[in-house]
Backbone bond lengths (Angstrom), bond angles and torsions (degrees), N, CA, C in turn:
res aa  C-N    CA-C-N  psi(-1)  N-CA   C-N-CA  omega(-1)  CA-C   N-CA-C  phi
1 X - - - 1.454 - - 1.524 109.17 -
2 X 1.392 105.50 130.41 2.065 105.22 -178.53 1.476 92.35 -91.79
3 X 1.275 107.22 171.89 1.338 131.17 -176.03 1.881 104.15 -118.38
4 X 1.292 111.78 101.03 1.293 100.78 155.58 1.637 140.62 -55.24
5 X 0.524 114.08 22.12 1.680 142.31 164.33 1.227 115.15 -91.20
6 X 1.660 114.10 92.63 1.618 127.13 173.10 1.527 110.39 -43.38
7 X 1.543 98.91 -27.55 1.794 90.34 -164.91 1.422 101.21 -96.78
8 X 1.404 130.98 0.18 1.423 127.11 -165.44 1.478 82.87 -71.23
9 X 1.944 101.25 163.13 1.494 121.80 -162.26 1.411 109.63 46.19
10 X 1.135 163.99 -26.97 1.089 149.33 -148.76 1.672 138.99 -122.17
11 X 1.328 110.30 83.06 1.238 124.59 -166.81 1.775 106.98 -45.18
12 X 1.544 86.84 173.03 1.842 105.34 -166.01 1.482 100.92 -70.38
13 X 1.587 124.65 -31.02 1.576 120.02 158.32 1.196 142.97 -67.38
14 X 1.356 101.30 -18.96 1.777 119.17 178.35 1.847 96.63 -73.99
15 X 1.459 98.98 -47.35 1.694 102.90 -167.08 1.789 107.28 -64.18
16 X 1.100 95.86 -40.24 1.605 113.53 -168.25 1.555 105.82 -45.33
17 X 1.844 96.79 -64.85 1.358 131.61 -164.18 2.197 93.72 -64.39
18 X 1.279 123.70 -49.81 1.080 120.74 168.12 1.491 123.54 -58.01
19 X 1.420 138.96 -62.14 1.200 122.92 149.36 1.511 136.62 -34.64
20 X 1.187 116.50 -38.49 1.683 123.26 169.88 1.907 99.41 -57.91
21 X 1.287 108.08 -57.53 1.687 119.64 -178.64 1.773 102.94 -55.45
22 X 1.019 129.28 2.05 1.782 122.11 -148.64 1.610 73.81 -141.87
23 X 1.013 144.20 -102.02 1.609 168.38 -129.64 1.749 109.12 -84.62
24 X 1.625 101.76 -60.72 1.822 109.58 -171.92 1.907 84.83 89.51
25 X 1.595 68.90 142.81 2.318 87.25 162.00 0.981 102.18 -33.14
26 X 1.757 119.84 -78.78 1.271 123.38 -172.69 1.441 106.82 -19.92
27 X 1.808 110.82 -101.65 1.035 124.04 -162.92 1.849 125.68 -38.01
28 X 1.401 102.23 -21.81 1.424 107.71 170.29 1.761 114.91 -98.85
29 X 1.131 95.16 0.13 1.693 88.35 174.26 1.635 98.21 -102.54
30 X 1.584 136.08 -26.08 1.183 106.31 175.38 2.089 110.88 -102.53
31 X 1.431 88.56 37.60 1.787 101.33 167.85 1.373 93.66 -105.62
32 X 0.963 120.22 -63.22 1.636 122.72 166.92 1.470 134.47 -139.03
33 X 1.665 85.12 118.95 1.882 104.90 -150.64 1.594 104.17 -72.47
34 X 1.185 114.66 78.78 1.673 120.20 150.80 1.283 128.13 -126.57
35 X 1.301 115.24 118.81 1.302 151.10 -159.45 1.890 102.88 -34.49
36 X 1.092 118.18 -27.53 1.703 105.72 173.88 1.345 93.74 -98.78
37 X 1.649 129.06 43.39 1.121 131.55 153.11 1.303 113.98 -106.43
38 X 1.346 106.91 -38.54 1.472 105.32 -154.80 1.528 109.14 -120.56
39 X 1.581 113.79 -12.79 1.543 120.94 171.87 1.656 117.78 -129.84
40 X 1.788 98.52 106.77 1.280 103.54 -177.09 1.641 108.96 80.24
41 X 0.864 113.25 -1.82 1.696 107.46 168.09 1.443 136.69 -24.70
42 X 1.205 95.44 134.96 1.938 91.53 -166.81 1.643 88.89 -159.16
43 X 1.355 102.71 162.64 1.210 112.28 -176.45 1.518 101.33 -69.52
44 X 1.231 128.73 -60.16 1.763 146.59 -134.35 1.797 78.03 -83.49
45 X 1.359 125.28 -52.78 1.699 108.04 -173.84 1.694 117.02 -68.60
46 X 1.659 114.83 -31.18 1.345 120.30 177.95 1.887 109.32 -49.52
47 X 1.311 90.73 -52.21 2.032 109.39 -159.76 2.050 72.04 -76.76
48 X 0.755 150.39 -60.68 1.566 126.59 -177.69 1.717 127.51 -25.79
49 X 1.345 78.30 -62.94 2.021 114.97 170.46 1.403 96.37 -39.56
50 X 1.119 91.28 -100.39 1.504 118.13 -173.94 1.770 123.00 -21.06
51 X 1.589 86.11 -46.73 2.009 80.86 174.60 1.356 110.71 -83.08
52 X 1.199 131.76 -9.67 1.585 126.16 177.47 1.421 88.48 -102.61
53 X 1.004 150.49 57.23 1.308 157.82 165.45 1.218 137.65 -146.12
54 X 1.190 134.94 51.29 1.903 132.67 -145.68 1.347 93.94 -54.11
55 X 1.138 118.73 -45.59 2.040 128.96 -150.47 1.387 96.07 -57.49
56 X 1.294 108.37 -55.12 1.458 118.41 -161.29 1.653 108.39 -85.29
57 X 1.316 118.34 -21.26 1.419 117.15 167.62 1.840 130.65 -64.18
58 X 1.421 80.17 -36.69 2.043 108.44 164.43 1.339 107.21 -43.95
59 X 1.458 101.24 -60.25 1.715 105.64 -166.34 1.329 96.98 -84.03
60 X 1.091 135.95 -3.84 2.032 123.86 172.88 1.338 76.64 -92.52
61 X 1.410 153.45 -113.36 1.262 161.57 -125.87 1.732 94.67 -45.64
62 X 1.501 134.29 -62.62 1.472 154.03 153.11 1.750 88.44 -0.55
63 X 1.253 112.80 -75.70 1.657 125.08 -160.13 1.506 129.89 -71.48
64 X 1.094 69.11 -21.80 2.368 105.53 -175.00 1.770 78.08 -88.91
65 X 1.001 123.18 -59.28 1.859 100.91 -162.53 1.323 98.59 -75.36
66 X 1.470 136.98 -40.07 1.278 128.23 -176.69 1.638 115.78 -78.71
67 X 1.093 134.21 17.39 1.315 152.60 171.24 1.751 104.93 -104.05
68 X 1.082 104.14 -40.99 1.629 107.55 -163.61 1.393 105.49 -81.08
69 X 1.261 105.24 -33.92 1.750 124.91 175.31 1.753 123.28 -46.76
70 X 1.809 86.30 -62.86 1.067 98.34 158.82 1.506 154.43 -55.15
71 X 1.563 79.49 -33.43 2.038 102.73 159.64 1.291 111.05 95.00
């Protein structure tokens, strides 16, 4: 049985690491402007951010389903 759920299986690094691969820092820091996007960006400081962050995790998870959608 699949799970309609884009995010089922897929941790906050898989998504991260796929948008960065699809978009670049750049392009995902001016989709959504937070600062371990757009200064000094790295994976290991984003996934820091991001889990002490619900707000900003929405809109990475938000972009990751509307990316995946799109195909």
């Amino acid at each position: 049985m699949s799970s309609n759920d884009p995010l089922h299986g897929m941790t906050l690094a898989k998504i991260l690491e796929a948008l960065v691969a699809h978009y670049g820092w750049e392009g995902l820091g001016s989709r959504i402007d937070i600062r371990c996007f757009t200064s000094d960006p790295s994976i290991k400081s984003s996934l820091t951010f991001l889990r002490k962050t619900p707000w900003a995790r929405e809109k990475v998870e938000a972009l990751y389903i509307e990316m995946s959608r799109r195909g």
